[in-house]
TIFI-724252 format. One line per 3 residues: their letters; for each residue z, x, y of N, C-alpha, C. Coordinates in steps of 0.1 Angstrom, whole numbers, plus 2048, in hexadecimal, padded with zeros to 3 digits. Example, Ala and Ser with C-alpha at 12.3 -4.5 7.8 and 13.67 -1.06 7.14 Angstrom:
! residues 2
AS) 84E,884,7C7,84E,87B,7D3,84E,884,7DF; 847,880,7EA,847,889,7F5,84F,881,800 .
END
This chain:
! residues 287
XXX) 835,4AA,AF4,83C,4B6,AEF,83F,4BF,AFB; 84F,4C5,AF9,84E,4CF,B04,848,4DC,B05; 84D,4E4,B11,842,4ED,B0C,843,4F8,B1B .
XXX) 845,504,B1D,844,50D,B2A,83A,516,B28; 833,51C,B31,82D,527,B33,82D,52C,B42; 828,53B,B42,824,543,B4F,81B,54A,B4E .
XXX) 813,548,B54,807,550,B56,808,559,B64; 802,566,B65,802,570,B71,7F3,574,B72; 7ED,574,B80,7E2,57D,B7E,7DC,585,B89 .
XXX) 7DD,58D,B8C,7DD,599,B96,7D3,594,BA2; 7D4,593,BB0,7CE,58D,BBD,7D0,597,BC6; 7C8,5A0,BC9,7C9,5AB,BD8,7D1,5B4,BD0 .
XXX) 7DC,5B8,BD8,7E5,5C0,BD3,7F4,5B9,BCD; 7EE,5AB,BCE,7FC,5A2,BC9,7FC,597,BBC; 800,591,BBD,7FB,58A,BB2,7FE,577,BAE .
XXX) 7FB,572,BA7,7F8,562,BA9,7FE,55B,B9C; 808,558,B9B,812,554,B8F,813,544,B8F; 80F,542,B81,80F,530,B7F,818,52D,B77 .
XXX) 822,528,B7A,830,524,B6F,829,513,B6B; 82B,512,B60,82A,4FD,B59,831,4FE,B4F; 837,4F2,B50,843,4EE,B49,83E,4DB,B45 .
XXX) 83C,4D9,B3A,838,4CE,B34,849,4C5,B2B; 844,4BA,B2D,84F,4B3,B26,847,4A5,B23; 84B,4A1,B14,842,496,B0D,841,48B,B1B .
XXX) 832,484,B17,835,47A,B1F,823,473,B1A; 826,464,B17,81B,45B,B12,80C,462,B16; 80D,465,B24,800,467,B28,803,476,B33 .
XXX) 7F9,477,B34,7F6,486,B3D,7FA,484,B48; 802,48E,B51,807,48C,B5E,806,497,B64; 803,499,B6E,804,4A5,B75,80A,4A8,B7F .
XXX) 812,4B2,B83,816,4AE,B8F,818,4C5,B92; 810,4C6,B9F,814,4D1,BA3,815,4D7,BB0; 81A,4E2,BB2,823,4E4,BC0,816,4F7,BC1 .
XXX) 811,4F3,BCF,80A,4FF,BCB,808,505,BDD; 80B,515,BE3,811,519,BED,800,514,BF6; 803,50E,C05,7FD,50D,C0C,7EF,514,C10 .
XXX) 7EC,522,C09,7E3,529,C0B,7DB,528,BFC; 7E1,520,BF4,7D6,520,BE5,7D8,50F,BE7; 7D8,506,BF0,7D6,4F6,BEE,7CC,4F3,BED .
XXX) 7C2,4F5,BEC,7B4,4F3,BEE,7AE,4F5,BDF; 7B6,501,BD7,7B1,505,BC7,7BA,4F8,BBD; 7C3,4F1,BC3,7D0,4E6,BBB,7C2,4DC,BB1 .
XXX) 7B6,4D6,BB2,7AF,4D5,BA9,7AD,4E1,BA0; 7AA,4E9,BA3,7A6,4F3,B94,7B0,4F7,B91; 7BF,4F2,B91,7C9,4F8,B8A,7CC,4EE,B82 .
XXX) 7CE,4E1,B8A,7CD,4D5,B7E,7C3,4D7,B77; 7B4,4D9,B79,7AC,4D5,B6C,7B1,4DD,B5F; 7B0,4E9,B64,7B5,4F0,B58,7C5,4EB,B51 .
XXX) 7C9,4E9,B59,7D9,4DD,B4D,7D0,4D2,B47; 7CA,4CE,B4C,7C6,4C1,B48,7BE,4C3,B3A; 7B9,4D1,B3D,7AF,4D1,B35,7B3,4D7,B23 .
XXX) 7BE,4E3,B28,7C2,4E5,B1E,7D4,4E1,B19; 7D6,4D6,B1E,7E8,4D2,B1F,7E4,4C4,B18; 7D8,4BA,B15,7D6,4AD,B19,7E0,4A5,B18 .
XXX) 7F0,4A2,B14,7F4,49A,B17,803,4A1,B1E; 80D,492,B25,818,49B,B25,818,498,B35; 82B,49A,B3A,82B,49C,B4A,82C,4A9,B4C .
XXX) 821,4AF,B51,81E,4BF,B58,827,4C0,B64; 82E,4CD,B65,830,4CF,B73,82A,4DE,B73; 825,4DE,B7C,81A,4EE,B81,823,4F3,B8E .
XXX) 823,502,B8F,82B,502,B99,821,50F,B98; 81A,510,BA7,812,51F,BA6,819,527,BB4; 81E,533,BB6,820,540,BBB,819,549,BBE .
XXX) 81A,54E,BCC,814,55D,BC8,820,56A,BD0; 81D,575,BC6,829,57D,BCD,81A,58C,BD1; 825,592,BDA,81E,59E,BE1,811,599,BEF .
XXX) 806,5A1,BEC,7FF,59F,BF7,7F5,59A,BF1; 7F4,58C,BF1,7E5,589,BEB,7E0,582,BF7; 7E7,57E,BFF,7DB,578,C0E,7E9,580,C1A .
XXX) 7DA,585,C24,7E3,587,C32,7EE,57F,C39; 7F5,587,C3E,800,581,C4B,7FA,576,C50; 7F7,568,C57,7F3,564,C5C,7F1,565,C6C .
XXX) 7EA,560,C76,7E9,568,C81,7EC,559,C8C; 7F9,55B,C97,7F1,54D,C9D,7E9,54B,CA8; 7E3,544,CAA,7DB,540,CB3,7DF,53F,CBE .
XXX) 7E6,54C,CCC,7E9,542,CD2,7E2,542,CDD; 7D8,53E,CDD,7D0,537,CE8,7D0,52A,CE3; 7D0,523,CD7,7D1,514,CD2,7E0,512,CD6 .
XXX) 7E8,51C,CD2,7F4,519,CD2,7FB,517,CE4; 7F7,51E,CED,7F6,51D,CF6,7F2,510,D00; 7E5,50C,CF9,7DE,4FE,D01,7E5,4F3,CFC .
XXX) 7EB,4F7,CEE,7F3,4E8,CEA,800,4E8,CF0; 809,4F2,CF6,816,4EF,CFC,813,4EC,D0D; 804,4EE,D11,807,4EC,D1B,803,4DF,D1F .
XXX) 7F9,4DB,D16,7F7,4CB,D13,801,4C3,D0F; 80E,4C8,D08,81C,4C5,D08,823,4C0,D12; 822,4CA,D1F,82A,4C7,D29,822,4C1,D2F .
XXX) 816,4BF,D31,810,4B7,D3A,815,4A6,D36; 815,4A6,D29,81D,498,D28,829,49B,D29; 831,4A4,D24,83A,4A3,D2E,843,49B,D3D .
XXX) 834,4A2,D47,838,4A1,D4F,839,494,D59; 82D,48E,D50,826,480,D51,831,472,D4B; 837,478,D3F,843,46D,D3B,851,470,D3E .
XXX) 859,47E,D3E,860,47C,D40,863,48B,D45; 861,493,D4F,865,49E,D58,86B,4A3,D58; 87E,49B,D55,888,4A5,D4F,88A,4AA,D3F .
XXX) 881,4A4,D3A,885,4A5,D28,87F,4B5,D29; 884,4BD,D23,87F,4CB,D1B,877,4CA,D14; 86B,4D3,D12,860,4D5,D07,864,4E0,CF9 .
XXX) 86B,4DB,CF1,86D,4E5,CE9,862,4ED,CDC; 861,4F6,CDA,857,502,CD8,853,4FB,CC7; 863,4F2,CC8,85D,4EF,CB8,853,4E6,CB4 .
XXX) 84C,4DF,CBE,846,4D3,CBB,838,4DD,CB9; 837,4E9,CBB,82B,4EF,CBC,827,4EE,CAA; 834,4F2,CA6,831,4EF,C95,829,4E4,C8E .
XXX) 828,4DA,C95,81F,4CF,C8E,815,4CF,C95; 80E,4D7,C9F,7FF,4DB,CA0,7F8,4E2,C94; 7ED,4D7,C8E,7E6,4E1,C83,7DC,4ED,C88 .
XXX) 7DE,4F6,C7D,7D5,501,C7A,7DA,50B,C8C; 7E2,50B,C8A,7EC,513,C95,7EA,520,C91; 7EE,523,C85,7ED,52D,C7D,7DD,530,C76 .
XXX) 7DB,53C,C7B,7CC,543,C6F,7CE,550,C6B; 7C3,54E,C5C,7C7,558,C58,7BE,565,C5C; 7C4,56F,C5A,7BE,57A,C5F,7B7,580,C57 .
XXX) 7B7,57D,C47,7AB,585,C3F,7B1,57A,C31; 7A2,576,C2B,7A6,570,C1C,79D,577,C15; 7A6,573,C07,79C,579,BFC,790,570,BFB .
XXX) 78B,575,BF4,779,572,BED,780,567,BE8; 778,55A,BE4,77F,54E,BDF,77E,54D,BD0; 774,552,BCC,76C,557,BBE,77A,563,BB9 .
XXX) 77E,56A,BBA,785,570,BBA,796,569,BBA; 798,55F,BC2,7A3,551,BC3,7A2,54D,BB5; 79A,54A,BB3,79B,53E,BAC,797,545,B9C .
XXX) 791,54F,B99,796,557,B8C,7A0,559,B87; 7AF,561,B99,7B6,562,B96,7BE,557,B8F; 7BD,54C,B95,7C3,541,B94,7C0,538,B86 .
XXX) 7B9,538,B83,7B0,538,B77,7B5,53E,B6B; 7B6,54C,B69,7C0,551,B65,7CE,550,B5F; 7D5,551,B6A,7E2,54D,B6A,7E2,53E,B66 .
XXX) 7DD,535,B66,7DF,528,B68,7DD,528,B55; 7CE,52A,B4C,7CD,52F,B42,7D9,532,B36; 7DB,541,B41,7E4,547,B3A,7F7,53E,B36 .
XXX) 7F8,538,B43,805,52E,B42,802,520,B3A; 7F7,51B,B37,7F8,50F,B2D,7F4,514,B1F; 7EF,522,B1D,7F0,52A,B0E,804,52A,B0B .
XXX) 809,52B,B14,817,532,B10,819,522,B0F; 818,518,B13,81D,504,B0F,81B,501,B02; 80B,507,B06,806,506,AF3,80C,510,AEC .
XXX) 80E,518,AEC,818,521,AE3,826,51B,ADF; 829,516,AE7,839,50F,AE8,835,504,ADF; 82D,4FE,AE2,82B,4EC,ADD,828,4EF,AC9 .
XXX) 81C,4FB,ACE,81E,4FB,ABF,829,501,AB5; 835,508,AB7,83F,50A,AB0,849,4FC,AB0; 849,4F3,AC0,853,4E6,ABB,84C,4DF,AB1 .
XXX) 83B,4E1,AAE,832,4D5,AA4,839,4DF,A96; 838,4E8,A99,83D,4EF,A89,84B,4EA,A83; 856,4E8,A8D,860,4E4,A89,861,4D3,A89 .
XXX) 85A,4D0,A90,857,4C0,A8D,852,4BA,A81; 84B,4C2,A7E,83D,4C2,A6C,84C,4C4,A63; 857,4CF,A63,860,4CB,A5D,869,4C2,A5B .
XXX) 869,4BF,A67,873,4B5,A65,86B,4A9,A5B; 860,4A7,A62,85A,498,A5F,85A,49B,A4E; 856,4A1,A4A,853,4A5,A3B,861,4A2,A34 .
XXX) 86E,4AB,A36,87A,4A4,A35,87E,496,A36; 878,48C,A41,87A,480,A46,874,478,A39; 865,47C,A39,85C,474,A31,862,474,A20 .
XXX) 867,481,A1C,86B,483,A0B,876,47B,A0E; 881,479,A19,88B,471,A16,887,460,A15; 878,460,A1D,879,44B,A1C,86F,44E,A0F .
XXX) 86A,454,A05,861,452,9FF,86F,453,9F7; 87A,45A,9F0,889,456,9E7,88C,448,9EE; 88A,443,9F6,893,439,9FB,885,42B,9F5 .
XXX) 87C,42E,9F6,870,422,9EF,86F,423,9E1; 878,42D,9D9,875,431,9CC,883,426,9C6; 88C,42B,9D0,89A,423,9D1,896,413,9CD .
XXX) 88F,410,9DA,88D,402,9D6,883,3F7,9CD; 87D,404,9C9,872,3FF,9BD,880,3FE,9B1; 882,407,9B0,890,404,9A2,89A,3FB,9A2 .
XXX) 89B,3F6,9AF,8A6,3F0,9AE,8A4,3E1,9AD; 892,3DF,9B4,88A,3D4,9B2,88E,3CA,9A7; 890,3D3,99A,88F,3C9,98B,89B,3C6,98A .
XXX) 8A4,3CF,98D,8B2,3C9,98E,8B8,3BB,996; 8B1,3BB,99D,8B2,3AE,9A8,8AE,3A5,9A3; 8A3,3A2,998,89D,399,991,8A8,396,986 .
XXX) 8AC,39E,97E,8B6,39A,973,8C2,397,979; 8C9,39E,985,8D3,399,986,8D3,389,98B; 8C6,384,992,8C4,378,994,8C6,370,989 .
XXX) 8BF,376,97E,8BC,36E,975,8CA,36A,96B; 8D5,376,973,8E3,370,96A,8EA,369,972; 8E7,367,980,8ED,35E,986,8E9,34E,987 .
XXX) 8DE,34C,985,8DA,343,985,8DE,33C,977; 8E2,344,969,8E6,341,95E,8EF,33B,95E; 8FD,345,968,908,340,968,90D,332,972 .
XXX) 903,332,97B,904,324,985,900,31A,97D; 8F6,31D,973,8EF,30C,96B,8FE,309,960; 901,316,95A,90E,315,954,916,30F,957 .
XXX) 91A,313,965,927,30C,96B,922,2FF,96C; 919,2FC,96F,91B,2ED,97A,915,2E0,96A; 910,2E6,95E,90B,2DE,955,914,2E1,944 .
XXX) 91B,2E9,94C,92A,2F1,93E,921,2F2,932; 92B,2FA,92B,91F,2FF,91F,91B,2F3,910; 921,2E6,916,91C,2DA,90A,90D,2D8,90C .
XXX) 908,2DA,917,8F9,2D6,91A,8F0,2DF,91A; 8E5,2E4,912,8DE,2EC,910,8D3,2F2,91C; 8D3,2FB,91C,8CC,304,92B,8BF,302,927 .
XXX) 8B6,2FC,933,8A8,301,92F,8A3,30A,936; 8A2,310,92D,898,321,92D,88C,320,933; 885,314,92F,875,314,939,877,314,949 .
XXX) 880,309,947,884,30B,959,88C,318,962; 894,319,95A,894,327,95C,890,333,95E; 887,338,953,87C,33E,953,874,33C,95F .
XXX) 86E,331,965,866,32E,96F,86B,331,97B; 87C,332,978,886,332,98B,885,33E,98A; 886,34B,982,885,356,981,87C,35B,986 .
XXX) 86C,359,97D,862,35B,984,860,357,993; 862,34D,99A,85F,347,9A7,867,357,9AE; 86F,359,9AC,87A,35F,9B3,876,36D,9AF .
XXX) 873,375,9A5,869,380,9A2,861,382,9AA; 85A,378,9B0,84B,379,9B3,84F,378,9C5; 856,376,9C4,85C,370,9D4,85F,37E,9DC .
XXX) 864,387,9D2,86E,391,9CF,86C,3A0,9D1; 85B,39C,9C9,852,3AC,9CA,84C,3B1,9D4; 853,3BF,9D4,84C,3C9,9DE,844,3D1,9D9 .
XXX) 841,3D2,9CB,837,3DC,9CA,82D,3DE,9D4; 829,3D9,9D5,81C,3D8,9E3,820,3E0,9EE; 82B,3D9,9F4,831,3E2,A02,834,3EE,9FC .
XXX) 83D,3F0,9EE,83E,401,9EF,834,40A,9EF; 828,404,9E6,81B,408,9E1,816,40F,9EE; 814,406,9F9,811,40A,A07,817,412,A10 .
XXX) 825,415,A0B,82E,41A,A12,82A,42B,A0E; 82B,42E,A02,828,439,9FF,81B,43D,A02; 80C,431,A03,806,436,A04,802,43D,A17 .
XXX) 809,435,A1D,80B,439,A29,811,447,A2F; 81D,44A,A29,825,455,A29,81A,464,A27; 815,45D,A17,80A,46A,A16,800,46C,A20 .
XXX) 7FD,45F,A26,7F1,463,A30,7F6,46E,A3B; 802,466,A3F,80F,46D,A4A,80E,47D,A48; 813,482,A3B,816,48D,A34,806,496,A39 .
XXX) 7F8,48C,A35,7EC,493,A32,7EA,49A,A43; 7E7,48D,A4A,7E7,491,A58,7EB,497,A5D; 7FA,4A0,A5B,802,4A5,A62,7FD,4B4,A5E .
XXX) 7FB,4B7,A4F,7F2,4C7,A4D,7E5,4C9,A53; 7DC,4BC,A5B,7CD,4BB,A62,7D0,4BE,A70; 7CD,4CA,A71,7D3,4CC,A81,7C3,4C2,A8C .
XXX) 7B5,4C2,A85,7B0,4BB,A8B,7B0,4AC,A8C; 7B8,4A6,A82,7BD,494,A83,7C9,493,A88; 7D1,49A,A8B,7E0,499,A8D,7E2,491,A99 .
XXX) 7E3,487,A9B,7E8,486,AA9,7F7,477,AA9; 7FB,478,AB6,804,46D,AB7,800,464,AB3; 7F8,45C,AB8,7F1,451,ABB,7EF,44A,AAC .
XXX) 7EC,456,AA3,7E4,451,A97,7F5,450,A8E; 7FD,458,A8F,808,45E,A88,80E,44D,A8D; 813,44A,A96,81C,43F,A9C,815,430,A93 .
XXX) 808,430,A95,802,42A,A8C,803,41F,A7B; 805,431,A77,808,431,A6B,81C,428,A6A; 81E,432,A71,82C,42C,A72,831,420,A75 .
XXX) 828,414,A7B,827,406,A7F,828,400,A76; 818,406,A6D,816,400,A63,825,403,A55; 829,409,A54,833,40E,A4A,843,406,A4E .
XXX) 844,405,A59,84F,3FA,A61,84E,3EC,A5F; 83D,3EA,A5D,83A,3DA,A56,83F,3D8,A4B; 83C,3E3,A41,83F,3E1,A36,84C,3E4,A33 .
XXX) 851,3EB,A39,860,3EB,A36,86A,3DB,A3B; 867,3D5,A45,86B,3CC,A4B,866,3BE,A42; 858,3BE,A36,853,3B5,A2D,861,3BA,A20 .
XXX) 862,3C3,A1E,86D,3C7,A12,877,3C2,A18; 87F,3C2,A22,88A,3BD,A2C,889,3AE,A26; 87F,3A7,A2A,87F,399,A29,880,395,A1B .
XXX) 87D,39C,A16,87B,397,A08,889,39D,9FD; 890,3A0,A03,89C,3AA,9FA,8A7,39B,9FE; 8AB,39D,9F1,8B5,394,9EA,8C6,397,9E6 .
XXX) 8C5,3A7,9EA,8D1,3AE,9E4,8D6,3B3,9EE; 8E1,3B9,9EF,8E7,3C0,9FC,8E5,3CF,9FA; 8E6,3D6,9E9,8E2,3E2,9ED,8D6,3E3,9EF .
XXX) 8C9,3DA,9E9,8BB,3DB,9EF,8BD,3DE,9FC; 8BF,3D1,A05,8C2,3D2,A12,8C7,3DC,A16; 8CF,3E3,A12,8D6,3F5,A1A,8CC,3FC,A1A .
XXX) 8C3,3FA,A0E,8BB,406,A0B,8AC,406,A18; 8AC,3F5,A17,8A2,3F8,A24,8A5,3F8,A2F; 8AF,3F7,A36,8B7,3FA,A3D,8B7,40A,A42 .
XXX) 8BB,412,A38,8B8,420,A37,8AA,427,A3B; 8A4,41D,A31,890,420,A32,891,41A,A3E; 893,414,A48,88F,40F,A59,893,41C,A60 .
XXX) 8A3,420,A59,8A7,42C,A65,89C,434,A66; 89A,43B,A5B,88D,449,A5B,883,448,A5C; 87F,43B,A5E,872,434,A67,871,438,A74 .
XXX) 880,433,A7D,87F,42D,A8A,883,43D,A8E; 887,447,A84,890,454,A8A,87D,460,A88; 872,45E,A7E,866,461,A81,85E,45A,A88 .
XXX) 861,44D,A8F,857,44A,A9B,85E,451,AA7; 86B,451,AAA,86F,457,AB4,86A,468,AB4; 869,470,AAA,862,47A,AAC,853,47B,AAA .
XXX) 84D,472,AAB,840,472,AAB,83D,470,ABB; 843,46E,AC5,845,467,AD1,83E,477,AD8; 845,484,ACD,842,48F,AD2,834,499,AD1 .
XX) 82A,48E,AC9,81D,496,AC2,815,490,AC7; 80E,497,AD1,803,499,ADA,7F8,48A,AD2 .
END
């Protein structure tokens, strides 16, 4: 499910802002961008996604604005020994080349800082804000489940008319068989020779029995209801269990498929597959 928040939470005189931005995805992902002087806190920002986001591809993007750590200060007595160890190779490989000031940039810890906060104090802030920005995901996530719960309920009353459809039209498929097969023994034995009814009777039955879905609809609805039940249980609710249900109800739609004899039967399951395959695709979105 998608999903934004922002969390802020006051550091020195400045402050430490966590923006996440979630978008469905099978399994938990994380992925975040966090400024040079808070790398070291990038575990305790994930845990807390992890902990209250659990599924879904995260992106975390943490900020800080104002003064929450000093200027940094450089070093240059390090900075100094390393350009002059520069030119000393330099002067050793190649004497006319220039030493440019920029190579000094990839000497680490060049730069120190001149005063940090208390880390206890880091990591509250950060804590905080981090908190505060997956409450506002979860706030989001749960108004798209609210409009999702509608839809599905709409989805589900339209395939439970569409399994009602095909229970009625069930017996009709039997009789209309049963006039066809009348009129084929008619044609092919004309009406001087007398029809036997036992055998007929029997081709009927074979073909009744061949025929019946009660079973798959039986199951169909009782599945739906489960669908329906789970979805008001905010503590059973999940994808996993939902998609499930819906496998199972695609079997059974696909055993009516095989077994349908008529062409409008056939449209009708046909129809019952669309709002199958159109509620597993939004189940794709429930945690």
């Amino acid at each position: 499910m998608t999903g934004h928040g922002v969390g802020a939470s006051a550091l020195r005189t400045g402050r430490v802002e966590v923006d996440i931005r979630a978008v469905n995805h099978r399994y938990l992902e994380i992925r975040s961008r966090v400024p040079p002087e808070l790398a070291e806190h990038t575990p305790l920002v994930e845990d807390i996604a992890r902990r209250m986001l659990v599924r879904g591809r995260i992106e975390v993007a943490v900020r800080t604005e104002g003064e929450t750590f000093d200027e940094p200060i450089l070093d240059a007595t390090r900075a100094r020994a390393a350009f002059e160890q520069l030119v000393a190779l330099r002067d050793a490989l190649s004497p006319r080349d220039p030493v440019p000031l920029g190579l000094l940039a990839s000497v680490p810890e060049l730069f120190v800082a001149k005063g940090r906060p208390d880390t206890s104090l880091v990591r509250a802030s950060l804590t905080r804000a981090t908190e505060l920005a997956c409450e506002g995901v979860q706030s989001m996530r749960q108004r798209e489940g609210a409009t999702l719960t509608q839809d599905f309920e709409s989805r589900l009353g339209r395939l439970v008319e569409l399994v009602g459809a095909i229970e009625q039209r069930s017996p009709m498929v039997v009789a209309a068989m049963r006039k066809r097969l009348e009129e084929r023994i008619e044609k092919l034995v004309g009406p001087s020779f007398p029809m036997d009814e036992r055998r007929l009777e029997l081709e009927v039955v074979i073909f009744a029995d061949r025929s019946d879905v009660t079973e798959e609809c039986t199951r169909l609805r009782s599945h739906a209801e489960q669908f329906r039940t789970m979805l008001l249980d905010d503590d059973t609710v999940t994808g996993r269990r939902l998609d499930f249900l819906l496998q199972e109800m695609a079997r059974e739609s696909n055993t009516i498929g095989q077994k349908s004899a008529d062409a409008e039967l056939a449209r009708t399951v046909v129809d019952l597959k669309t709002e199958l395959e159109r509620l597993r695709e939004q189940v794709q979105n429930i945690l």
